[in-house]
Rosetta silent file (secondary structure, phi, psi, omega in degrees, C-alpha in Angstrom):
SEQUENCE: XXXXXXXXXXXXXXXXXXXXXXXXXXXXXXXXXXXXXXXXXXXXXXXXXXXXXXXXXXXXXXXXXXXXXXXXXXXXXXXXXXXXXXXXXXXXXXXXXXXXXXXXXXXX
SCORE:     score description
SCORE:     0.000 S_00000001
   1 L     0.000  143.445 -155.621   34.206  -14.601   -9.732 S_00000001
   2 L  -128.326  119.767 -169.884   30.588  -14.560   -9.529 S_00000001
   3 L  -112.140  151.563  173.471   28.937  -11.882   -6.594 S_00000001
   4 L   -88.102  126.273 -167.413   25.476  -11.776   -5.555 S_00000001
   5 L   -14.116  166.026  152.069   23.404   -8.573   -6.724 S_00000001
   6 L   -67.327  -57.372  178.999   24.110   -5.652   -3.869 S_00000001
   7 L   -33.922  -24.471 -155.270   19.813   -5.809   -3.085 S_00000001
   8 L  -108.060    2.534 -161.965   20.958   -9.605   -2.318 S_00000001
   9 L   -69.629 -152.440  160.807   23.910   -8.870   -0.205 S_00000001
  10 L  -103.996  -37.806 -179.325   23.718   -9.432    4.365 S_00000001
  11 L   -31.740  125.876  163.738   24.333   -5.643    4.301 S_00000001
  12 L   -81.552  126.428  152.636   21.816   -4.250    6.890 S_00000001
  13 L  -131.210  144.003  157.529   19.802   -1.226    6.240 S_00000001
  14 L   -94.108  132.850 -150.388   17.021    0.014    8.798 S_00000001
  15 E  -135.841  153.361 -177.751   13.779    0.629    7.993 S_00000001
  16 L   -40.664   87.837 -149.295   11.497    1.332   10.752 S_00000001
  17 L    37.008   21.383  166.434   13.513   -0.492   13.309 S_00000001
  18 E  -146.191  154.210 -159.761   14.089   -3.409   11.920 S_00000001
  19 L   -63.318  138.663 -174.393   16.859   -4.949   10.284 S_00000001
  20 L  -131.842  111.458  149.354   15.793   -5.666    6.593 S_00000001
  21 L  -106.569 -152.853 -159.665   18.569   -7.484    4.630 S_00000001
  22 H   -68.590  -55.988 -122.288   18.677   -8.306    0.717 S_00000001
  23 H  -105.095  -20.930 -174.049   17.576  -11.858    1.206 S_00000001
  24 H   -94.130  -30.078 -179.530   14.235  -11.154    4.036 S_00000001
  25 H   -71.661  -13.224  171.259   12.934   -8.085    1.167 S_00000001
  26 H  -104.034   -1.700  167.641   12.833  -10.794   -1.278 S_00000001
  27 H   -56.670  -54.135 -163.327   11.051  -13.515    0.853 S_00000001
  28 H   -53.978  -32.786 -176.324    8.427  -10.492    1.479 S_00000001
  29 H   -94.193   -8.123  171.892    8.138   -9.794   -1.971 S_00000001
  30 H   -89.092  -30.738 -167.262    7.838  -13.807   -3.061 S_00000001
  31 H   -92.379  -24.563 -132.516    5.206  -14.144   -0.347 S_00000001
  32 H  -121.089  -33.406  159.134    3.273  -10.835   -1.326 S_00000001
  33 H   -65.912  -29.382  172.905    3.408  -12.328   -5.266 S_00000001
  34 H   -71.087  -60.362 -164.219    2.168  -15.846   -4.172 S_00000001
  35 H   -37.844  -53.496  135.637   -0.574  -14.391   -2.309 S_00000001
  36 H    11.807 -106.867 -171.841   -1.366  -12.318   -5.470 S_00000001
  37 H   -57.214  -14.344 -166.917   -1.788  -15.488   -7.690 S_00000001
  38 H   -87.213  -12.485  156.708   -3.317  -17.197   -5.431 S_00000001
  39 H   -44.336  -60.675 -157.679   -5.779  -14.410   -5.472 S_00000001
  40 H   -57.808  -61.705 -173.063   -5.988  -14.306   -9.272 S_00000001
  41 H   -55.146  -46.341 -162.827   -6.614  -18.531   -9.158 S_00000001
  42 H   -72.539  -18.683 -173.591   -9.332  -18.099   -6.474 S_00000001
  43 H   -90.784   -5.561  163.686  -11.255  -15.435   -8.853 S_00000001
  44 H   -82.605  -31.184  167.481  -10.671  -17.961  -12.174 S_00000001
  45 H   -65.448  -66.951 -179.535  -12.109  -20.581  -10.059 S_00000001
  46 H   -60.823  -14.332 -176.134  -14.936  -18.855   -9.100 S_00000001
  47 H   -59.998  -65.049 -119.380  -15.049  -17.577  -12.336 S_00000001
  48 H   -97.968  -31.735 -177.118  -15.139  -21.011  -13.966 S_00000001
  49 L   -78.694  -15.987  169.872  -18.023  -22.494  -11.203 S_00000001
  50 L   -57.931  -73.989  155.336  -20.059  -19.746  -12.150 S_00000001
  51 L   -45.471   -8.475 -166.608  -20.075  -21.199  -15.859 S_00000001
  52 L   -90.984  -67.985 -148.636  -20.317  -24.619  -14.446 S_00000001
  53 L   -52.371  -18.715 -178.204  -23.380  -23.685  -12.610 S_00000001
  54 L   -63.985  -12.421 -161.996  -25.117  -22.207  -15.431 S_00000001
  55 L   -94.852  166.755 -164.065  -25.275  -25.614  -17.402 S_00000001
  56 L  -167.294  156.951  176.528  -28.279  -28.375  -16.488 S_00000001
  57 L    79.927 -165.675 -173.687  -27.957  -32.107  -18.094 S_00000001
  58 L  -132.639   27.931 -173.426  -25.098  -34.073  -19.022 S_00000001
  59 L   -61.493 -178.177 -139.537  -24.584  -32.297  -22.789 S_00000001
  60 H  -100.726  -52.831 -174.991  -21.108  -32.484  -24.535 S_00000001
  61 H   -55.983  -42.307  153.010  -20.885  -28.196  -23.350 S_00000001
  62 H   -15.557  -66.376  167.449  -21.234  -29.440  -19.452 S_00000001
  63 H   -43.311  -54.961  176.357  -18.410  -31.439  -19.904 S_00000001
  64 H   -93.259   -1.778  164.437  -16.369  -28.961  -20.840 S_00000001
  65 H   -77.547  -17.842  177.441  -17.090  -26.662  -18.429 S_00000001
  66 H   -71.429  -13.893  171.023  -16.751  -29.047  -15.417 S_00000001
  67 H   -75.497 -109.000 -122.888  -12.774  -29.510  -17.168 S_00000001
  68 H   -24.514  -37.844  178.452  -12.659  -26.114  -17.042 S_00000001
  69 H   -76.260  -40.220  173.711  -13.575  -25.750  -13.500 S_00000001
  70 H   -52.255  -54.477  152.723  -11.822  -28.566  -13.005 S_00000001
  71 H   -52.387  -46.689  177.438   -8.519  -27.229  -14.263 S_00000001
  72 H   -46.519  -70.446 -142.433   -9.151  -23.783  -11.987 S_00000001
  73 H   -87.371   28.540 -179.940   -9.537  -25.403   -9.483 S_00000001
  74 H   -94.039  -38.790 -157.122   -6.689  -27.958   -9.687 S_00000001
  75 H   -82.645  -75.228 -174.304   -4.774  -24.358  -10.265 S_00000001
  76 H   -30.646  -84.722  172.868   -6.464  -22.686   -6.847 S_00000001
  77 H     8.779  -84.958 -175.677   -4.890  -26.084   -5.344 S_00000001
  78 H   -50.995  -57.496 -166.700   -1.525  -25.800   -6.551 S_00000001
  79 H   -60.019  -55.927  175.896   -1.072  -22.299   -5.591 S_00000001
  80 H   -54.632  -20.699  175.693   -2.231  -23.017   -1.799 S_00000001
  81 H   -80.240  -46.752 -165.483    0.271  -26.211   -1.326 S_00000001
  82 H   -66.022  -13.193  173.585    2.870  -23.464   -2.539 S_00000001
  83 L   -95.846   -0.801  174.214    1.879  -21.316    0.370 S_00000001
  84 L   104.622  -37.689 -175.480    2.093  -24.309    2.606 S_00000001
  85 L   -55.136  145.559  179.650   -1.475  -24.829    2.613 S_00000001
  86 L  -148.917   11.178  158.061   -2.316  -28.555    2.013 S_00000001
  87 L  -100.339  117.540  156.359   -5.765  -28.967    3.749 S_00000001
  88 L   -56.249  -19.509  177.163   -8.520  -28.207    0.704 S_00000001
  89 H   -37.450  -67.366 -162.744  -11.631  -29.051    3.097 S_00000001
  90 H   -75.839  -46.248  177.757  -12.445  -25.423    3.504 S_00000001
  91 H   -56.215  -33.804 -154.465  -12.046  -23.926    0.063 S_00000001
  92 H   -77.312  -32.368 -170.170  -13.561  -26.992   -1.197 S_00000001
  93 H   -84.859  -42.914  173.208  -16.918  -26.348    1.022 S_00000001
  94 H   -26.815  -58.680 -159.808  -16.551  -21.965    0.402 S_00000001
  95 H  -100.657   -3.216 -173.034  -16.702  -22.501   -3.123 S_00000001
  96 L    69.359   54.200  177.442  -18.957  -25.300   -3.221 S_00000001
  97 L   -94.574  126.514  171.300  -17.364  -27.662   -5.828 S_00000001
  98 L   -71.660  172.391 -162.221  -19.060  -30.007   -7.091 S_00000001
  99 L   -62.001  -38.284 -165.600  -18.539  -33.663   -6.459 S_00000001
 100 L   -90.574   14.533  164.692  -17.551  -34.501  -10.324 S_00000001
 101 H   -72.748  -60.374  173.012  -15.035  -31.319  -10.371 S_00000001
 102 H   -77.738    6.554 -176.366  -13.234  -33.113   -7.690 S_00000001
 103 H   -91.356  -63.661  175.873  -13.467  -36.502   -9.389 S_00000001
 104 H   -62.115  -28.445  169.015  -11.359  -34.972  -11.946 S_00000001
 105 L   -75.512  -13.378 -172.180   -8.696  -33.651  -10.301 S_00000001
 106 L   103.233   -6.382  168.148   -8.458  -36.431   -7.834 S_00000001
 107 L  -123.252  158.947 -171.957  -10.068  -35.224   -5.240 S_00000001
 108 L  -131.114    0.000    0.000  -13.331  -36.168   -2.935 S_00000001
């Protein structure tokens, strides 16, 4: 017979007044780790446009920083549809991506 941890049981405890069980402290703690990454992906993204911007021409290093950025922010993405977000309009204008960043990934 197979039991679910105690942390995971419907056993109530109270915490300043409100009913916490096993199963709402780990939503809190799943949402308080996406938020996290999606921190960490918006600073590799900005990270990565930073290096983009430094580059001038169309040389072979260019390239690979626009994957690179291109991968962040394909990452940044990903993390925000997992938080439910799915319109990109505003990060996409924040951070300033360029047009061929979003070419790669698929988006315009």
């Amino acid at each position: 017979m197979v039991r679910l941890p105690k942390n995971l049981s419907t056993n109530f405890a109270f915490k300043s007044g409100v009913i916490k069980t096993g199963e709402s402290t780990l939503e809190h703690e799943l949402l308080a780790e996406k938020a996290h990454n999606l921190g960490l992906a918006a600073k590799k993204l900005s990270v990565a446009l930073e290096v983009l911007d430094n580059f001038t021409g169309a040389d072979a290093s260019r390239i690979v920083a626009v994957q690179a950025a291109a991968d962040a922010a394909q990452a940044y993405f990903i993390q925000r549809e997992l938080m439910g977000m799915s319109d990109h309009s505003h990060p996409i204008e924040h951070y300033k991506i360029p047009r061929d960043v979003l070419v790669r990934i698929g988006t315009n």
